[in-house]
FIKOL-468327 format. One line per field, with one value per residue (C-alpha): y, x, z negated; residue in one letter; residue number from 1. Coordinates in nm, 3 decimals. Last residue first. Layout:
REM FIKOL-468327
Y [Y,...]
X [X,...]
Z [Z,...]
aa [A,...]
i [NUM,...]
REM end
This chain:
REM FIKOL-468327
Y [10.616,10.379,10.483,10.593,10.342,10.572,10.275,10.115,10.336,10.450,10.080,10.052,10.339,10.383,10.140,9.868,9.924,9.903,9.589,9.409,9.550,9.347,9.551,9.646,9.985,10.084,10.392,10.485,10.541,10.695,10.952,11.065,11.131,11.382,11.551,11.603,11.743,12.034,12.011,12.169,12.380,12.210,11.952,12.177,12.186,11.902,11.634,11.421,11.094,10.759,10.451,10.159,9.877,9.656,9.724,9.552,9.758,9.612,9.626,9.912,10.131,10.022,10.116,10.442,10.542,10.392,10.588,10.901,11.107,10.859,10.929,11.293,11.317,11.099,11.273,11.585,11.852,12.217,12.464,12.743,12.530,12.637,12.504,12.121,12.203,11.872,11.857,11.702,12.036,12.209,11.971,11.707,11.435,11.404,11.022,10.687,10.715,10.394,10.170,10.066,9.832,9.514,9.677,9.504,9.801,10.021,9.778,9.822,10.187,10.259,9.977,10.206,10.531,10.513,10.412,10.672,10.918,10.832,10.815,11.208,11.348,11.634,11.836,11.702,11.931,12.220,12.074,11.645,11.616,11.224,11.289,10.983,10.835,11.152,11.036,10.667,10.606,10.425,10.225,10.157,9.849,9.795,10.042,10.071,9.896,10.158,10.452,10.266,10.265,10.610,10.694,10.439,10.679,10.982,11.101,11.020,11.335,11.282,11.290,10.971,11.027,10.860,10.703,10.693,10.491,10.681,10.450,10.382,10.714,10.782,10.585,10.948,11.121,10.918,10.903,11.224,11.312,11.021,11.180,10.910,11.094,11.430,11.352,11.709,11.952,12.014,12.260,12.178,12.455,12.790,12.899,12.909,12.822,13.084,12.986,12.791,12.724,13.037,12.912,12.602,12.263,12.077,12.394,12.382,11.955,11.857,11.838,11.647,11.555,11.664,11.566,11.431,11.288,11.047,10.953,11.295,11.189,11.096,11.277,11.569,11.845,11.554,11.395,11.694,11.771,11.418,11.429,11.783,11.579,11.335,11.546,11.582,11.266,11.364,11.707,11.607,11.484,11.813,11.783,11.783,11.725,11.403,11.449,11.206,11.258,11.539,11.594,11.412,11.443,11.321,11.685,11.939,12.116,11.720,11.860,11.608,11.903,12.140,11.922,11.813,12.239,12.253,11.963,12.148,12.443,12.303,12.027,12.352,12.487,12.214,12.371,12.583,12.365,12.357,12.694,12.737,12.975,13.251,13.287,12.937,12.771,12.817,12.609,12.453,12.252,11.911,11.643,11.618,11.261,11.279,11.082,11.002,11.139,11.037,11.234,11.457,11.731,11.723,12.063,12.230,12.045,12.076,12.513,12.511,12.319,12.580,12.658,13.003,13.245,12.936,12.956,13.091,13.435,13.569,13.240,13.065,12.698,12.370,12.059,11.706,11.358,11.042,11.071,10.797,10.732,10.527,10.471,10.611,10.889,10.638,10.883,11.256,11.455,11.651,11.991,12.138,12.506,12.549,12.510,12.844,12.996,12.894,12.980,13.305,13.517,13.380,13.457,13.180,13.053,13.139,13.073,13.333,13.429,13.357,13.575,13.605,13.248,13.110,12.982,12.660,12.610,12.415,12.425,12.497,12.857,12.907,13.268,13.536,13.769,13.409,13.099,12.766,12.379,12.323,11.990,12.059,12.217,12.178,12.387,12.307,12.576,12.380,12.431,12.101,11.917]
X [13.185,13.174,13.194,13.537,13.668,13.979,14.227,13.963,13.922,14.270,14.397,14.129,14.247,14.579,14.796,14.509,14.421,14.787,14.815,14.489,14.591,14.939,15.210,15.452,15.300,15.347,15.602,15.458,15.074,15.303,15.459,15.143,15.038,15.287,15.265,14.922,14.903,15.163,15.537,15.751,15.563,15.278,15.437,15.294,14.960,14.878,15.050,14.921,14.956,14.968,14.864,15.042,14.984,14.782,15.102,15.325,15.496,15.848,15.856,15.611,15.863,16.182,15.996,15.889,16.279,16.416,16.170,16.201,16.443,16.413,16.008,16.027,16.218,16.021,15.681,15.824,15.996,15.938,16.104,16.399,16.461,16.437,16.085,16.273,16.539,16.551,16.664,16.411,16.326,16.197,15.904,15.903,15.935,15.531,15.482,15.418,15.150,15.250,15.051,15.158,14.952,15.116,15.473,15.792,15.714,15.876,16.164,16.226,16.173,16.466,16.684,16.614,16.659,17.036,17.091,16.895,17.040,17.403,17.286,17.127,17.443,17.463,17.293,17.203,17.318,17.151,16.912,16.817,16.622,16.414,16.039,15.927,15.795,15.573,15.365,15.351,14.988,14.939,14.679,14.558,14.574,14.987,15.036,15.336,15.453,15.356,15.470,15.845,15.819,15.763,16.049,16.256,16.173,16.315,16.589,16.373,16.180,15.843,15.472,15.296,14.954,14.734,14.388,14.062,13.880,13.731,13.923,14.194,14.243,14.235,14.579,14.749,14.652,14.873,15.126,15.159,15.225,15.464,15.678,15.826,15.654,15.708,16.112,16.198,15.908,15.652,15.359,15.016,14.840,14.721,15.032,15.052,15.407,15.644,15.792,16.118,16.307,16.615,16.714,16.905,16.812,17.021,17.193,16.893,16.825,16.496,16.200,15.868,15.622,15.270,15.024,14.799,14.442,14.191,13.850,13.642,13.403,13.057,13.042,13.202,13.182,13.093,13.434,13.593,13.459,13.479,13.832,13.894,13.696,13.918,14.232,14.207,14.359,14.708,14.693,15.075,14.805,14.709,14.442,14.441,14.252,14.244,13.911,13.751,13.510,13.738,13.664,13.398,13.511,13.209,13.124,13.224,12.850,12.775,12.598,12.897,13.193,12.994,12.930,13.273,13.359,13.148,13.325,13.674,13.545,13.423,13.722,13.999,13.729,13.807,14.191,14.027,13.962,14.272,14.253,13.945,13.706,13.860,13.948,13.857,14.113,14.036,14.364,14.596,14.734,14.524,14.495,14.218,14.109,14.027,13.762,13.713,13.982,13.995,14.287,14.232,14.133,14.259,14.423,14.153,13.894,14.163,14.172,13.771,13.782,14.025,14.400,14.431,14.725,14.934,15.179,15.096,15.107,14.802,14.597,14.297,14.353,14.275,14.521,14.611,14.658,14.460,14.417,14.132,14.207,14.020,14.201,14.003,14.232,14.541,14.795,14.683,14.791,15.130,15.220,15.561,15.597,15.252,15.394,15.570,15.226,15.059,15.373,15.379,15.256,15.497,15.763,16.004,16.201,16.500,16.541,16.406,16.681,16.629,16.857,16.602,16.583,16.198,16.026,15.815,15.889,15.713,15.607,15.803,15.865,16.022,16.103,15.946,15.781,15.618,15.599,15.432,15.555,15.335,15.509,15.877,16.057,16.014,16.309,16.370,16.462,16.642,16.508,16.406,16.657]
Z [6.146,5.847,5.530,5.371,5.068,5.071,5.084,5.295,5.549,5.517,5.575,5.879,6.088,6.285,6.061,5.992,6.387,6.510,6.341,6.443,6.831,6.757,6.770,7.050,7.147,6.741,6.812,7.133,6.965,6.629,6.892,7.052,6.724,6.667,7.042,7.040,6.666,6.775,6.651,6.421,6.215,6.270,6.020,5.746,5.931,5.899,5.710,6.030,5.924,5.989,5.772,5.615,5.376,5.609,5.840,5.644,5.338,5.408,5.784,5.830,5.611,5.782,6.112,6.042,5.908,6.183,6.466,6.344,6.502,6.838,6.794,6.794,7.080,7.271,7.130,7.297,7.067,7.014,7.262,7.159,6.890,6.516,6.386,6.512,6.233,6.147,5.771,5.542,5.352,5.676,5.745,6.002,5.774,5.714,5.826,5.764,5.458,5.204,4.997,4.635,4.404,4.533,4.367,4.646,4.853,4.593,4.514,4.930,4.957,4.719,4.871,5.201,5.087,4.949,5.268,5.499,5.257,5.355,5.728,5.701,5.534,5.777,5.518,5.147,4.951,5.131,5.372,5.520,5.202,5.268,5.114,4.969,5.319,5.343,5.036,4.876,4.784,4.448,4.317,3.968,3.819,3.836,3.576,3.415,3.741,3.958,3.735,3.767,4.113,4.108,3.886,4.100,4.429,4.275,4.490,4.795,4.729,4.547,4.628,4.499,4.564,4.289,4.333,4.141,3.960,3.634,3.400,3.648,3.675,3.312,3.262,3.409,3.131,2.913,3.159,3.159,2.812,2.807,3.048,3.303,3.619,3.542,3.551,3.599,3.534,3.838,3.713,3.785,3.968,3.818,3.855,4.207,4.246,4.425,4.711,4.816,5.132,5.097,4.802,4.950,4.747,4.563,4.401,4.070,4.060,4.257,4.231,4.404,4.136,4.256,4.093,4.330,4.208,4.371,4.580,4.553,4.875,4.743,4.407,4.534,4.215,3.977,4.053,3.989,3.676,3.551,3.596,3.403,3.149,3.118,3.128,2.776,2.664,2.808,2.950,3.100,3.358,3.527,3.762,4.141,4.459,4.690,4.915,5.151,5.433,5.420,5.789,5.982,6.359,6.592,6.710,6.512,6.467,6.401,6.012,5.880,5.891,5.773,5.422,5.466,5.478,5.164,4.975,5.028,4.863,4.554,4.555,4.544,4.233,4.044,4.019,3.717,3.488,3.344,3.322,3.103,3.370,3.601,3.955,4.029,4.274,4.659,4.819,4.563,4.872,4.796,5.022,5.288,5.406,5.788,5.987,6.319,6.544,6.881,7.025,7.298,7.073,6.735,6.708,6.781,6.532,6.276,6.343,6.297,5.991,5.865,5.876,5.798,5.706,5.939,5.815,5.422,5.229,5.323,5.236,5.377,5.336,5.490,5.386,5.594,5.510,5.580,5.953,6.072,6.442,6.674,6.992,7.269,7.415,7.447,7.519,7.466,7.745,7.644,7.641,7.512,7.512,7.379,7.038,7.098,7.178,6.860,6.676,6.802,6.505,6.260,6.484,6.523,6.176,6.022,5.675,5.368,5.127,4.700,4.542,4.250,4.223,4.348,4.030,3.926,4.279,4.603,4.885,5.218,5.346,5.679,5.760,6.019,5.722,5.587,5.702,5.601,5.493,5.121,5.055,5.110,4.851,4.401,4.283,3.896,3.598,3.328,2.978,2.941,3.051]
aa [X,X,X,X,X,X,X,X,X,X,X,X,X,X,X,X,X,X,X,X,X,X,X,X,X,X,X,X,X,X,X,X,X,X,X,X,X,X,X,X,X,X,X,X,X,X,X,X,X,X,X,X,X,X,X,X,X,X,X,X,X,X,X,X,X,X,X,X,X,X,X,X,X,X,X,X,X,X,X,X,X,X,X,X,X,X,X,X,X,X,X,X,X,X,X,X,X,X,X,X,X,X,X,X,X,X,X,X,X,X,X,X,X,X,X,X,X,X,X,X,X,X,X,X,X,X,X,X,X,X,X,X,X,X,X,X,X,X,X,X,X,X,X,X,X,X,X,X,X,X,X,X,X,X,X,X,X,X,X,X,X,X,X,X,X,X,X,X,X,X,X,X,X,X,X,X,X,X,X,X,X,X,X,X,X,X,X,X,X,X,X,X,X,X,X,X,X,X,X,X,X,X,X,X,X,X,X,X,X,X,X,X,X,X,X,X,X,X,X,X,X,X,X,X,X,X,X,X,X,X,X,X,X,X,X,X,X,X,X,X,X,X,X,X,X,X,X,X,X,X,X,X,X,X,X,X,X,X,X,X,X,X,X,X,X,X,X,X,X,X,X,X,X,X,X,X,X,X,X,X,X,X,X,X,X,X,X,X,X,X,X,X,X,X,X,X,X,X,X,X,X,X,X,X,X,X,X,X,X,X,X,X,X,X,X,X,X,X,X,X,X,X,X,X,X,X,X,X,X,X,X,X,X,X,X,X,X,X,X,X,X,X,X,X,X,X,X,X,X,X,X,X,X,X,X,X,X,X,X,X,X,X,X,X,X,X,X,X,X,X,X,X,X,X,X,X,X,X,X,X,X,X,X,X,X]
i [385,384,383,382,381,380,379,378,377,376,375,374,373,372,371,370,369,368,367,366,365,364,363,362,361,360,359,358,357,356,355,354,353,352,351,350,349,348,347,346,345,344,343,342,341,340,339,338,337,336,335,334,333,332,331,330,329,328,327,326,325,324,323,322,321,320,319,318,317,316,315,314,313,312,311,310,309,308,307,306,305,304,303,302,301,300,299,298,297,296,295,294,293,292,291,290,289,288,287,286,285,284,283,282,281,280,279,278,277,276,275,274,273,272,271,270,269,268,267,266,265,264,263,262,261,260,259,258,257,256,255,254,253,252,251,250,249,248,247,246,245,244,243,242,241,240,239,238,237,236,235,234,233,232,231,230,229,228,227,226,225,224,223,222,221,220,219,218,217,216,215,214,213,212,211,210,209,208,207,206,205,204,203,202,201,200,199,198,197,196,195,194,193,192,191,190,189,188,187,186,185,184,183,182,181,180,179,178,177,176,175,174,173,172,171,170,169,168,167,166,165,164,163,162,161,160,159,158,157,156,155,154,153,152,151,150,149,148,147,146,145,144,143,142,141,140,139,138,137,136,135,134,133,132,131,130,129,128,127,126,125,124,123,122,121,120,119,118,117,116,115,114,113,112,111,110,109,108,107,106,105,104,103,102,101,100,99,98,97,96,95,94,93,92,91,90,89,88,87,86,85,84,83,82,81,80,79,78,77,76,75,74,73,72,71,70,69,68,67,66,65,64,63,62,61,60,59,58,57,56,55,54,53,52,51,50,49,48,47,46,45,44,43,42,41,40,39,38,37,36,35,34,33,32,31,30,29,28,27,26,25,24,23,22,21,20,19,18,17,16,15,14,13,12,11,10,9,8,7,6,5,4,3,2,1]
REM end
């Protein structure tokens, strides 16, 4: 296994010369052909297509997933605070947690030191963020970057590096673990890996290497984001019992693959998904983010319609998949999210939140707060705001 060259797709959702690129690959296959996407430069107008007023304008809203960049070879080239305040408006967005994207790495330095420099940059735009210019939003009042854990016993200071660069906001660690078998995946949805970021291998999350780096977060206590696709749920759920101290946060519903093998199969995978999710739910240590299936990899094809969808249509897509979640995670053990901008690619922040507010209008206001706000706040341990 070793030796076999994996496709990691989905997480990193831009595009580039008019084609759909989703993160990530160790390597993209020479024959590798871009997917049809709209112009990179219309987006923002194609977007426009479908406007809706905010619903609920007042709602508190703490989103616990999105990425800023600056990058020639990503969709959006730049997604900056500026961009998030944008997109927000209408909603009433307090706080955001950003998640790592291998954004601003150090250009030189010991390379596994290197990724620190993602938490540099993301702790000056917080910094911005919290001078008011903004408004009320206060972006990356918590940040999730990287290390690489197959370091063993000498991630630890890697750890310590990045908490010292945000000492008030750093809060955990994703590495990344989303692959999948070479043919799974079509080669036209992959892009090269940084390679200053931590490498995918198969089975990354039963290697012993890893593992061993991985029991540091609970020394230094911080979180894990579990990014996988759903063929790997059990490895996670294996992690989480290994070590039932330190908590987990289930990514983008474990990342259903609706392309290449898996297309038109969408009701076989919802099956095989759903005993998955249950053992997973069944580990007290594991929350889950409800959200981030509209990117390429799980099968859509929203980025290829002549119009992007409403919140309706976005909702009857989604709406088993959200629900099967809430029901075995509760909703003190869920929170929505944006996976902005990856999911821009198919729909605008309006329409995407306006979907969860329909989604949870039968809940109890308690409920809809923990899933909206308060589990992120304290999943996070975010102040106040």
């Amino acid at each position: 296994m070793a030796n076999t060259r994996i496709t990691s797709v989905g997480r990193r959702g831009f595009l580039k010369s008019a084609a759909a690129v989703v993160a990530t690959a160790q390597s993209v296959p020479p024959n590798a052909v871009a997917q049809n996407a709209p112009n990179p430069t219309a987006v923002p107008d194609w977007l426009a297509l479908t406007r809706e007023a905010a619903l609920e304008p007042q709602l508190p809203i703490i989103d616990p997933h999105h990425h800023f960049w600056d990058a020639a070879d990503r969709m959006p080239r730049r997604y900056l605070l500026e961009d998030l305040a944008v997109d927000i408006q209408g909603h009433n967005v307090r706080q955001t947690v950003f998640i790592e994207c291998g954004s601003m790495y150090r250009a030189d330095g010991p390379e596994e030191f290197r990724v620190v420099g993602e938490t540099e940059f993301v702790q000056g735009v917080a910094a911005e963020s919290a001078s008011g210019r903004y408004g009320d939003l206060r972006a990356a009042a918590g940040i999730v970057g990287t290390a690489d854990l197959r370091l063993g016993d000498r991630v630890a200071p890697v750890l310590e590096a990045q908490i010292a660069a945000s000492r008030q906001r750093f809060r955990g660690i994703r590495h990344g673990a989303a692959w999948a078998e070479p043919g799974v995946l079509p080669s036209g949805s992959v892009a090269a890996r940084n390679t200053s970021r931590p490498s995918v291998p198969a089975h990354l999350l039963l290697d012993p290497a890893f593992r061993r780096g991985y029991a540091y977060l609970r020394t230094y206590g911080l979180t894990f984001e579990g990014w996988v696709y759903h063929t790997q749920i059990a490895e996670l759920t294996d992690l989480a019992k290994a070590f039932p101290d330190t908590t987990i946060i289930f990514n983008h519903l474990g990342g259903p693959i609706g392309v290449g093998a898996f297309t038109g199969r969408r009701d076989e995978v919802f099956a095989g998904w759903k005993p998955a999710v249950a053992e997973l739910a069944r580990c007290p240590n594991v929350v889950a983010k409800v959200g981030g299936i509209q990117m390429v990899v799980n099968g859509y094809g929203w980025h290829e319609r002549k119009q992007p969808p409403t919140s309706g249509e976005l909702l009857a897509a989604n709406r088993d998949w959200y629900l099967y979640m809430i029901d075995h995670f509760s909703p003190g053990r869920c929170m929505f999210e944006s996976n902005f901008p990856v999911d821009r690619l198919s729909c605008s922040y309006t329409v995407l939140w306006n979907q969860f507010k329909k989604l949870t209008q039968g809940f109890s206001a308690s409920e809809r707060a923990a899933m909206f706000h308060d589990t992120a706040m304290r999943v996070y341990r975010l102040p106040k705001h």
